[in-house]
C-alpha positions as CSV (number, residue, x, y, z in Angstrom):
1,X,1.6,14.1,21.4
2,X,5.2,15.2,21.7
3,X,8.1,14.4,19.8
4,X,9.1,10.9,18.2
5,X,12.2,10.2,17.1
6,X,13.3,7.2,15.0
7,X,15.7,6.3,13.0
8,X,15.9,6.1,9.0
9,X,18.2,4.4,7.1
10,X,21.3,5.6,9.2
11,X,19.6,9.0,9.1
12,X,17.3,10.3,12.3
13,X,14.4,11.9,11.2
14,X,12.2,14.0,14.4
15,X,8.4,14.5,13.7
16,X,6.5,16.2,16.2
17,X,2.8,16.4,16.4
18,X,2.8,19.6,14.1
19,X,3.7,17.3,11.0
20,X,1.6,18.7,8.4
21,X,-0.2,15.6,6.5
22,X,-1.6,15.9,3.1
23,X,-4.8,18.3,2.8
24,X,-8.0,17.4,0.6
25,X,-6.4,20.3,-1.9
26,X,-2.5,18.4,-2.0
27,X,-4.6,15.1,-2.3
28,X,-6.9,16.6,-5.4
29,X,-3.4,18.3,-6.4
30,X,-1.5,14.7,-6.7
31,X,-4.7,13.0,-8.6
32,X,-4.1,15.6,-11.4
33,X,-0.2,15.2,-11.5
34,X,-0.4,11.6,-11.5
35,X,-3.3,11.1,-14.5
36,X,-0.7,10.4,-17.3
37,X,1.0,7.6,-14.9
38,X,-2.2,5.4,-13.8
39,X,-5.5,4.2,-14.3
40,X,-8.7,5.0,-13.2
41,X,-10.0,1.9,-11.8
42,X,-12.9,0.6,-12.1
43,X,-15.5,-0.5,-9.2
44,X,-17.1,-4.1,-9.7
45,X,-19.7,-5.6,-7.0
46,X,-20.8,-9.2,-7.3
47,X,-24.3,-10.4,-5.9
48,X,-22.7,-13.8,-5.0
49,X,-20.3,-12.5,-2.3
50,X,-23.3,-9.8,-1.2
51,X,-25.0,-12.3,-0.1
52,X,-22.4,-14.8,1.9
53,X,-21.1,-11.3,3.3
54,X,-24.2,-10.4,4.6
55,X,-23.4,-6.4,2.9
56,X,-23.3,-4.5,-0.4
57,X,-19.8,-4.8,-1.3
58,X,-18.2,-2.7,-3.7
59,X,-14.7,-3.3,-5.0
60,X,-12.1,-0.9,-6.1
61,X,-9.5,-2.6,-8.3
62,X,-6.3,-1.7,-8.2
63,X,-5.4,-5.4,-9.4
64,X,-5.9,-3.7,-12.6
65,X,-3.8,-0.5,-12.2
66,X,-0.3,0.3,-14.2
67,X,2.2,-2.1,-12.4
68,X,-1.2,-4.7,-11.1
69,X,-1.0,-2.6,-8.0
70,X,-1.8,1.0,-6.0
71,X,1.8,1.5,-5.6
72,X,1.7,3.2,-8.8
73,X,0.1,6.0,-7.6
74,X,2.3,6.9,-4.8
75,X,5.3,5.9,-6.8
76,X,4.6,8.5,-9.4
77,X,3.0,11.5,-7.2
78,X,7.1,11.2,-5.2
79,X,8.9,10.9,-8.8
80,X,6.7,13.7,-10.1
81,X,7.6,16.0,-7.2
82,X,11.1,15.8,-7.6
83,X,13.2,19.3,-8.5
84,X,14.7,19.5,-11.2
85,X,18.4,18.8,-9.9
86,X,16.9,15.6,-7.8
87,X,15.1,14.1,-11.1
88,X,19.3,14.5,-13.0
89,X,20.6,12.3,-10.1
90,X,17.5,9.9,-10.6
91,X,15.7,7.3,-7.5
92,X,16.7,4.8,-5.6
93,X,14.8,2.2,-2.9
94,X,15.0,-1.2,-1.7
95,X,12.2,-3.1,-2.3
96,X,11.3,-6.8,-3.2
97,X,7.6,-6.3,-4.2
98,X,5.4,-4.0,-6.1
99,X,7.0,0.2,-5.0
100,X,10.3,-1.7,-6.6
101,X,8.5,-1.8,-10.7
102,X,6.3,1.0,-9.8
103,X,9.4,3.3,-8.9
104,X,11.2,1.8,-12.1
105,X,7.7,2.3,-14.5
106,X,7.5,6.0,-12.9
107,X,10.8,6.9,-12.9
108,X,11.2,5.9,-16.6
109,X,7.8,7.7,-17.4
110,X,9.5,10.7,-16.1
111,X,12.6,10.2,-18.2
112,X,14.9,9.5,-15.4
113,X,17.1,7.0,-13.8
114,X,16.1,3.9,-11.2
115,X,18.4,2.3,-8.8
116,X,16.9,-0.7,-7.7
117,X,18.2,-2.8,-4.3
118,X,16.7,-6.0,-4.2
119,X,17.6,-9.2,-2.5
120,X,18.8,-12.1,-4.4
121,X,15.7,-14.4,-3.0
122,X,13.4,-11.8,-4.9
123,X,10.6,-13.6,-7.0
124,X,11.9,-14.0,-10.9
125,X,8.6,-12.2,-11.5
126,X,9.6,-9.2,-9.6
127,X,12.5,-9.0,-10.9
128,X,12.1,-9.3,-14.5
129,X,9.3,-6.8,-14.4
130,X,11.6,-3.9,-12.8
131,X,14.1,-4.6,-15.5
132,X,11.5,-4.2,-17.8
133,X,10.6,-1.0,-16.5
134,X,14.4,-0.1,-17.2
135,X,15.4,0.2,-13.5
136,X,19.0,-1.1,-12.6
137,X,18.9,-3.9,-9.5
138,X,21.9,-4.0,-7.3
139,X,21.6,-7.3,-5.4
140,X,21.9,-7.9,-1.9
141,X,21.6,-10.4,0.9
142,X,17.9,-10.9,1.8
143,X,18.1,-8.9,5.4
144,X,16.9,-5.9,6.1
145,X,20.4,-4.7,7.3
146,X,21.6,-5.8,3.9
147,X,19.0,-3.3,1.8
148,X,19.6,-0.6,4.4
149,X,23.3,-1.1,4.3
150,X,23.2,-1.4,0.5
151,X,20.6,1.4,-0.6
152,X,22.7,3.9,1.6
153,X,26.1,3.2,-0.5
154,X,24.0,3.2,-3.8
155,X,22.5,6.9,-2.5
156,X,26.2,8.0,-1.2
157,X,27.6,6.8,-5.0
158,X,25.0,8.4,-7.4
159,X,23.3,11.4,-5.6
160,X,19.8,9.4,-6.3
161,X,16.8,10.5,-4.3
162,X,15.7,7.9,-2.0
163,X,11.6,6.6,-2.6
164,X,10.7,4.6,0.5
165,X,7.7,2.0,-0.2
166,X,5.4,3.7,2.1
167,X,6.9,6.3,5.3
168,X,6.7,9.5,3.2
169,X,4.3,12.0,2.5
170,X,4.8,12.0,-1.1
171,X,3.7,8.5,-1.1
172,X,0.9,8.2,1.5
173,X,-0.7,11.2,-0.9
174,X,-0.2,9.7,-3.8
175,X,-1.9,6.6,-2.4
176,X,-4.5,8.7,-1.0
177,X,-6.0,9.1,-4.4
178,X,-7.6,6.1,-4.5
179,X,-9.8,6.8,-1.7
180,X,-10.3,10.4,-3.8
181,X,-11.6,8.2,-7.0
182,X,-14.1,6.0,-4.5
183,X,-15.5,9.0,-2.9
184,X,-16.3,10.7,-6.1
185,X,-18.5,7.9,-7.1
186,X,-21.2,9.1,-4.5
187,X,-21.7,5.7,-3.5
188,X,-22.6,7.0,0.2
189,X,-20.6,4.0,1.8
190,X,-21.1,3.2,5.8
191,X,-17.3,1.6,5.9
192,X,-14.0,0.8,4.0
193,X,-11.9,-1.5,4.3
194,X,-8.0,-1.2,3.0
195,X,-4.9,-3.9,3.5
196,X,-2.0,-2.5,5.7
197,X,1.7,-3.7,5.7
198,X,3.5,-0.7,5.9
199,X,0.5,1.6,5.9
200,X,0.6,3.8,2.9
201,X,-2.7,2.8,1.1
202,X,-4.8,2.4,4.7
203,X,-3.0,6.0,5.9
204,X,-3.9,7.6,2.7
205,X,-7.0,6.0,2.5
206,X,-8.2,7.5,6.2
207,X,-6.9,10.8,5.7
208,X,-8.5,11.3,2.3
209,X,-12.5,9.6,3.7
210,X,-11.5,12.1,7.2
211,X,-12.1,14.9,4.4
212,X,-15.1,13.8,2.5
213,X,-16.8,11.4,4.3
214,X,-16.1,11.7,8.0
215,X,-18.9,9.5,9.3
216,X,-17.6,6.5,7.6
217,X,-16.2,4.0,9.3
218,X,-12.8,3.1,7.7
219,X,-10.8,-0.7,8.9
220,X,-7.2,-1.5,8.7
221,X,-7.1,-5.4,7.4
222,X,-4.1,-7.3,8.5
223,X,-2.9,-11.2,8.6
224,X,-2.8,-12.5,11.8
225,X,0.9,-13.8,11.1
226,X,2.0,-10.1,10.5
227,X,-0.3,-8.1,12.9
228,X,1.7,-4.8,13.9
229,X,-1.2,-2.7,13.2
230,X,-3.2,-4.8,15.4
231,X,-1.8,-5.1,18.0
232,X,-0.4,-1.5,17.6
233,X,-4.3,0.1,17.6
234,X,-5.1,-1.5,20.5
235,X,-2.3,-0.6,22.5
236,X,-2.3,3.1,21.4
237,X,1.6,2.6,20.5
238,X,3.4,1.6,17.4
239,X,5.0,-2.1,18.1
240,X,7.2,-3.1,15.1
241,X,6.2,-6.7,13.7
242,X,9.0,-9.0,14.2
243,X,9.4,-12.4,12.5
244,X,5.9,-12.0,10.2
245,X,4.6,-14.9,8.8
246,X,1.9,-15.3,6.4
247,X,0.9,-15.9,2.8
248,X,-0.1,-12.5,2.0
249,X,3.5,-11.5,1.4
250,X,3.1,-8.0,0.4
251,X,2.3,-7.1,4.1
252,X,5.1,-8.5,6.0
253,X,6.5,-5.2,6.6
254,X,6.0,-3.1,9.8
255,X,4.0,-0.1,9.9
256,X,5.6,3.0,9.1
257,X,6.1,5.9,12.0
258,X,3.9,8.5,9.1
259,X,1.5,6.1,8.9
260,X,1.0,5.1,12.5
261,X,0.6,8.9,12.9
262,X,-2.4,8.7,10.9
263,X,-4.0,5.2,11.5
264,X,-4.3,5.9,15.0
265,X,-6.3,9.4,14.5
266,X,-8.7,8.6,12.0
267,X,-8.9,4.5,11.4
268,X,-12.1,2.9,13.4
269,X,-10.4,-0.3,13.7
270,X,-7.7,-3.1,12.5
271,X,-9.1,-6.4,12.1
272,X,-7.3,-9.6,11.6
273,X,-7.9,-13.2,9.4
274,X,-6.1,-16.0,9.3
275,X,-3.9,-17.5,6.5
276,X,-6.7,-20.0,5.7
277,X,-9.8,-17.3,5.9
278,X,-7.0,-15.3,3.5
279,X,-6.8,-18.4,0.9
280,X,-11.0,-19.0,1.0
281,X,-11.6,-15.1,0.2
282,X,-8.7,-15.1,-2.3
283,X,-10.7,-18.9,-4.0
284,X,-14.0,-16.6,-4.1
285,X,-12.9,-13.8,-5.8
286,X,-11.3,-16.0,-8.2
287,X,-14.5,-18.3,-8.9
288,X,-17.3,-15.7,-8.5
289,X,-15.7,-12.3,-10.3
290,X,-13.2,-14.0,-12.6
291,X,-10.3,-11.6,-11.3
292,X,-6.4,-12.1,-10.8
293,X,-6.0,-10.9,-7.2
294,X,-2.6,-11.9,-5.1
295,X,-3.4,-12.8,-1.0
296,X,-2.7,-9.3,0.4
297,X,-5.6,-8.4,-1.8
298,X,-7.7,-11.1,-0.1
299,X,-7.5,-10.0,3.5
300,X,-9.6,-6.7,3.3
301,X,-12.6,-9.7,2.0
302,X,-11.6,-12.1,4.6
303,X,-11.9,-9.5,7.6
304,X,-15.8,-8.5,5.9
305,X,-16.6,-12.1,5.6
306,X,-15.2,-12.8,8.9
307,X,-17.0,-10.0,11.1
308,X,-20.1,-10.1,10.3
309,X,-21.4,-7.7,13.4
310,X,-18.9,-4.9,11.5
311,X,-20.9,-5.0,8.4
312,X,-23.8,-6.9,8.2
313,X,-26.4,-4.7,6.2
314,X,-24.0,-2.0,5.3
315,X,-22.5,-0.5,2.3
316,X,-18.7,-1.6,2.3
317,X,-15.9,-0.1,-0.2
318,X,-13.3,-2.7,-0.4
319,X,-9.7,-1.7,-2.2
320,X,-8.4,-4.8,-4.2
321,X,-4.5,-3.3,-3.9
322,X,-3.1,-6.0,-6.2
323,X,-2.8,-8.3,-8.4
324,X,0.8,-9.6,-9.3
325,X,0.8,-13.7,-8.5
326,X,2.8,-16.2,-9.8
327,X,0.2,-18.2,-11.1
328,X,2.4,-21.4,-10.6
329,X,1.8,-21.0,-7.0
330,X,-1.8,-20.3,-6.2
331,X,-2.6,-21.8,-2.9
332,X,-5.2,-23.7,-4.2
């Protein structure tokens, strides 16, 4: 595979292909360190959406997880790995969406400060719930130069250790943990089926059913207005997204290099659904399971309702990764 090189925030960062991901034993590890910091979510099915999807679907909620989302878990396996000396100096990350309150929430779990760059178009819902988590937001101009540029000078004024949303092993094996809690349900599942923006959740997701349940199949599920992973998996080669474009907001960001890493060994296949196949599976859940789910949640649904060849007949895990809306602007 050879060497990639990329760089990170100003800094280059080299991974060859003897990058050691997280093993079944560092997975099992993290779900232990993180149990005072999350939830174990439950698994709901719904006869109704078995039988328009054709499969037995059963759906892991992370809509109902500390912060409404998975980020929580990945959030607090990196805060709770910190040294000693890093946790004094506290965390810092740019983020506009859920890893910004989960950072905030585990960081002040942990007793220890949050720096919090965030750009000034942020969602008042987003913003009031990292405050509340007691993590300080520097503002910025909503570009991604702008929360590079700006994360880097808060990093170079308090010493804070930097939490991306998603390229870091601390993270993906935190996220992992999900898959950990499905698979120990012995529910024998023939697929699963995760979101992926920036790949944390589908990476950790792949790497943990690669150690426990091999044969299954496991899809990436992506908008088609922000389809990196896509079109990455098909042409064996990460392609960043540019100009994304979809209502599922929380996956508008590229794949991370990690990530990619492991997608593209152990992930069966990315699938794709439009904005309006995103909105119907999003109405369904609403109407038939009586759930608060936001659209990134939706597309893992849309992509089973959509393929039908994929799953028809099977046993399907779906991951609900969220459920922080603003109920003011439902699509429908």
């Amino acid at each position: 595979m050879g060497t990639l090189t990329f760089g990170f925030l100003n800094r280059t960062v080299v991974m060859t292909s003897k990058t050691t991901f997280p093993t079944l034993p560092d997975i099992r590890m993290a779900h232990a360190r993180i149990q005072p910091m999350i939830h174990r979510t439950p698994i709901l099915t719904n006869s109704a959406i078995d039988h328009l999807a054709g499969c037995e679907i059963y759906f892991k909620c992370e809509n109902f997880q500390k912060v409404g989302a998975f980020k929580a878990r990945g959030a607090a396996n990196a805060v709770l790995k910190l040294s000693s000396e890093q946790r004094s100096r506290g965390v810092a990350t740019h983020s506009s969406g859920n890893h910004a309150a989960a950072l905030a929430r585990a960081a002040s779990a942990a007793g220890i400060k949050s720096y919090i760059v965030m750009p000034s178009t942020a969602p008042e819902i987003k913003k009031k719930a990292v405050e509340s988590y007691g993590g300080q937001i520097i503002f910025c101009e909503p570009t991604l130069e702008a929360r590079q540029r700006t994360l880097d000078e808060v990093v170079a004024d308090t010493g804070a250790a930097f939490i991306p949303p998603y390229d870091h092993l601390d993270v993906i094996e935190g996220q992992a943990t999900c898959a950990l809690e499905i698979w120990e349900e012995e529910l024998s599942l023939d697929a699963l089926v995760a979101p992926v923006g920036g790949g944390g959740l589908l990476g950790g997701t792949a790497l943990t059913t690669h150690y426990l349940a091999p044969k299954c199949k496991v899809y990436g599920a992506e908008p088609e207005g922000a389809d990196d992973a896509y079109r990455s998996f098909q042409a064996d080669q990460l392609i960043p997204m540019k100009n994304p474009k979809t209502i599922a907001d929380g996956l508008l960001t590229s794949l991370g290099n990690l990530n990619w890493e492991i997608i593209r060994r152990y992930v069966t296949d990315v699938l794709t659904a439009s904005d309006e196949e995103i909105i119907a599976a999003m109405r369904l859940v609403y109407e038939r399971m009586k759930i608060v789910i936001e659209p990134s949640c939706a597309v893992p649904l849309a992509v089973v309702i959509k393929y039908p060849a994929y799953f028809n007949g099977k046993k399907v895990g779906v991951i609900l990764s969220g459920g922080n809306v603003d109920l003011g602007k439902l699509p429908f």
